[in-house]
C-alpha positions as CSV (number, residue, x, y, z in Angstrom):
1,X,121.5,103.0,59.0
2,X,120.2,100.1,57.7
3,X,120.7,98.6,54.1
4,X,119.0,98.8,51.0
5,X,116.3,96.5,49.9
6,X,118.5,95.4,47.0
7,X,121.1,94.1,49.0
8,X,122.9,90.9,50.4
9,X,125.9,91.1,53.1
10,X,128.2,87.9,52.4
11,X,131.2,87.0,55.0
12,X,134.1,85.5,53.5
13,X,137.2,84.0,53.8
14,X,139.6,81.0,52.8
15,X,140.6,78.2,54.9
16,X,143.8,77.5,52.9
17,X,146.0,73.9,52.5
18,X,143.0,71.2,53.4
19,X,144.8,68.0,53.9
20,X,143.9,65.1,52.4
21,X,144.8,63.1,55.1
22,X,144.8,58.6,54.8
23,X,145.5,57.4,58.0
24,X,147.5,53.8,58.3
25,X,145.7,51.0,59.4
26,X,148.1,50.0,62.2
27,X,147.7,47.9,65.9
28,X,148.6,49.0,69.2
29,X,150.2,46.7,71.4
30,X,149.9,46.9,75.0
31,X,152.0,46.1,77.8
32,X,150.1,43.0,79.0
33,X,150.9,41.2,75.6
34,X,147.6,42.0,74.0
35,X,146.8,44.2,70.5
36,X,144.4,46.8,70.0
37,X,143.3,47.0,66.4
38,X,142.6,50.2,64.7
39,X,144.5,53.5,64.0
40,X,147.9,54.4,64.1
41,X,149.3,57.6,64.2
42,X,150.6,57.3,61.1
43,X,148.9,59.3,58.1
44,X,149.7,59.7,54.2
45,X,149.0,63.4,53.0
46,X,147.7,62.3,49.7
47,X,147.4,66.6,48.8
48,X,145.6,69.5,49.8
49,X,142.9,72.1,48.8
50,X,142.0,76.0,49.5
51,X,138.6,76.4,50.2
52,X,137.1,80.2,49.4
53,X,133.4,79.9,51.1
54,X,130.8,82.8,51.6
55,X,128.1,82.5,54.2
56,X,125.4,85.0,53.2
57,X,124.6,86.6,56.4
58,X,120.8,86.7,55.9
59,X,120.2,83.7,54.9
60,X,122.9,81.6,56.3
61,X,123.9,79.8,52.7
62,X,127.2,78.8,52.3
63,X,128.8,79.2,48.9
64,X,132.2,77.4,48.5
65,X,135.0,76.5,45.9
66,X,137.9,75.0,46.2
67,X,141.8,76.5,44.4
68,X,144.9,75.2,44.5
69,X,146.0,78.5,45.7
70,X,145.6,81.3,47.8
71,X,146.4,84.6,45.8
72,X,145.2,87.7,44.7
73,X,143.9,85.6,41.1
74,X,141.7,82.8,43.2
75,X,140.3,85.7,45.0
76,X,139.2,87.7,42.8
77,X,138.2,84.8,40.7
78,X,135.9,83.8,43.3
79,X,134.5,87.3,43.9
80,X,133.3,87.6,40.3
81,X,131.4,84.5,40.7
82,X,129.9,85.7,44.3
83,X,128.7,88.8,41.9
84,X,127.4,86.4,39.1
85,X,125.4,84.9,41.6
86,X,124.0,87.9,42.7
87,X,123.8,89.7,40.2
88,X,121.9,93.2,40.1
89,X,122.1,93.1,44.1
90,X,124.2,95.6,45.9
91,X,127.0,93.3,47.9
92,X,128.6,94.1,50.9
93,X,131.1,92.2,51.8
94,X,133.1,91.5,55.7
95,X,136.4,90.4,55.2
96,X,140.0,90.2,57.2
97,X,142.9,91.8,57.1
98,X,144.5,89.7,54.8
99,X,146.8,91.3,52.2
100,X,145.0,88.9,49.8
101,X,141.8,90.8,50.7
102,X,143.6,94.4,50.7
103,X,145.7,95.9,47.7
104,X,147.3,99.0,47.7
105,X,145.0,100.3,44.9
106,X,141.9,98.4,44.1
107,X,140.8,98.5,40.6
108,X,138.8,95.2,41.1
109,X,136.4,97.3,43.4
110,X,136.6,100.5,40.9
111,X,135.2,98.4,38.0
112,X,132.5,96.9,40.7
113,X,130.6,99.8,42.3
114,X,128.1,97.5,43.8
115,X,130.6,95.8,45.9
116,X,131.5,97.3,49.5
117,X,134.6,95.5,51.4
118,X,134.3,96.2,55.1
119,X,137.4,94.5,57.0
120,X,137.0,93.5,61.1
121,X,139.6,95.2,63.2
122,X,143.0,93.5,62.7
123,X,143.4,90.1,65.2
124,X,139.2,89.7,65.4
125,X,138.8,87.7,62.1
126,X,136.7,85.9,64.6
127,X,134.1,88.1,64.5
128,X,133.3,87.2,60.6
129,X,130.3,84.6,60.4
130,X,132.3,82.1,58.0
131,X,134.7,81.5,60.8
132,X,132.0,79.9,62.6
133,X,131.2,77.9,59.8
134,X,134.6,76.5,58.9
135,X,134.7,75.3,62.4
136,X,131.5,73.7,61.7
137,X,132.8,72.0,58.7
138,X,135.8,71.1,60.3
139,X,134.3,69.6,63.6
140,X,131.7,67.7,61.4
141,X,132.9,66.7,58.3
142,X,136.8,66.5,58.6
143,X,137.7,65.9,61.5
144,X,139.1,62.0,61.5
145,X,137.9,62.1,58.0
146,X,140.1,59.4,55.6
147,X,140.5,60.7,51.7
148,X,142.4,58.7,49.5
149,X,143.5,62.3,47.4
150,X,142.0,65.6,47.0
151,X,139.5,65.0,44.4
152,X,137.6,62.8,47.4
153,X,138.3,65.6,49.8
154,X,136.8,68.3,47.4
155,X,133.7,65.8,46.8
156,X,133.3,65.2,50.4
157,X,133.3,69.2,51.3
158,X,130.6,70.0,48.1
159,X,128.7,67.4,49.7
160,X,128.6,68.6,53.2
161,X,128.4,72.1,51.5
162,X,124.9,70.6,50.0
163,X,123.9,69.0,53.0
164,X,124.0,71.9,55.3
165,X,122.5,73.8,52.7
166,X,119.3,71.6,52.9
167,X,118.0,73.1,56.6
168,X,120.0,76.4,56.5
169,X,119.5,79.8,58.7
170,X,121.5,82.7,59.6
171,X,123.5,82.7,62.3
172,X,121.9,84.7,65.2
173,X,124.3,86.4,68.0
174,X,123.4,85.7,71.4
175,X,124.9,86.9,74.8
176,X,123.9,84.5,78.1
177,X,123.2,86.7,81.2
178,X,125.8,86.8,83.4
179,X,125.2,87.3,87.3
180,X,127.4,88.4,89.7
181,X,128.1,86.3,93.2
182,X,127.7,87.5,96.3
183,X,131.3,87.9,98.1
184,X,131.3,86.0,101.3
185,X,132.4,88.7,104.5
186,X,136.6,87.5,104.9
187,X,137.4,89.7,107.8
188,X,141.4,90.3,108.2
189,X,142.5,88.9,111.7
């Protein structure tokens, strides 16, 4: 069964506690008396940000915003605005198993019968497409990145967020063909 005309599948998830990391300018010296200039292993955390992002899975967009938090609130906070955004569009959503994403009785989704959770099997949060993005984001954009507080990290993140969204397309799953080789003949002596 496929889905409706009318409808948008969006993965989500939160990559929580973002450091705004400002490494010290340091030297390294070596054992034949000389220095090496550059960066020591010495950082200033300068703060951090949660990052809620949803990649839509047709498209490949990436929607993001950034809370201080990681609750129940920022999430459904940020669900409202995924259903602002499409609005009139049946949503189907692919989530973990996070209790954040999971409450005992949901009246969120009772007052939004458009949107449809569907959670991947416990320990394969893997599987869900924005995982692959915030690896993306992280081997990048942050990766050895210097921010002097979080309001620079949150800039530099919308911006990538913009930039990738320039030349964007879904994700597409792809499997290599494996071949299997020929045992050599081992004869027991």
């Amino acid at each position: 069964m496929g889905l409706p005309d009318n409808a948008v599948v969006l993965s989500v998830d939160e990559k929580p506690s973002i450091q705004a990391l400002e490494r010290a300018p340091g030297c390294l010296n070596l054992p034949n008396g000389r220095a090496m200039i550059g960066r020591s292993h010495d950082y200033k955390r300068n703060g951090t940000t949660t990052l809620f992002a949803a990649l839509n899975v047709g498209t490949g967009e990436v929607t993001g915003r950034h809370y201080k938090r990681r609750r129940r609130l920022e999430f459904l906070d940020f669900m409202n605005r995924m259903v602002k955004l499409h609005q009139g569009k049946e949503i189907h959503v692919v989530l973990d198993n996070l209790s954040t994403h999971k409450p005992k009785r949901d009246l969120w989704l009772a007052r939004h019968p458009n949107v449809h959770f569907h959670y991947t099997p416990t320990y394969t949060s893997w599987l869900n497409q924005i995982e692959i993005w915030f690896s993306i984001l992280s081997g990048k954009s942050l990766k050895g990145g210097l921010f002097g507080g979080v309001l620079e990290l949150i800039a530099h993140i919308d911006a990538f967020i913009a930039s990738y969204s320039e030349d964007v397309r879904p994700f597409v799953w792809t499997k290599s063909v494996v071949r299997q080789k020929r045992m050599k003949a081992c004869f027991a002596v």
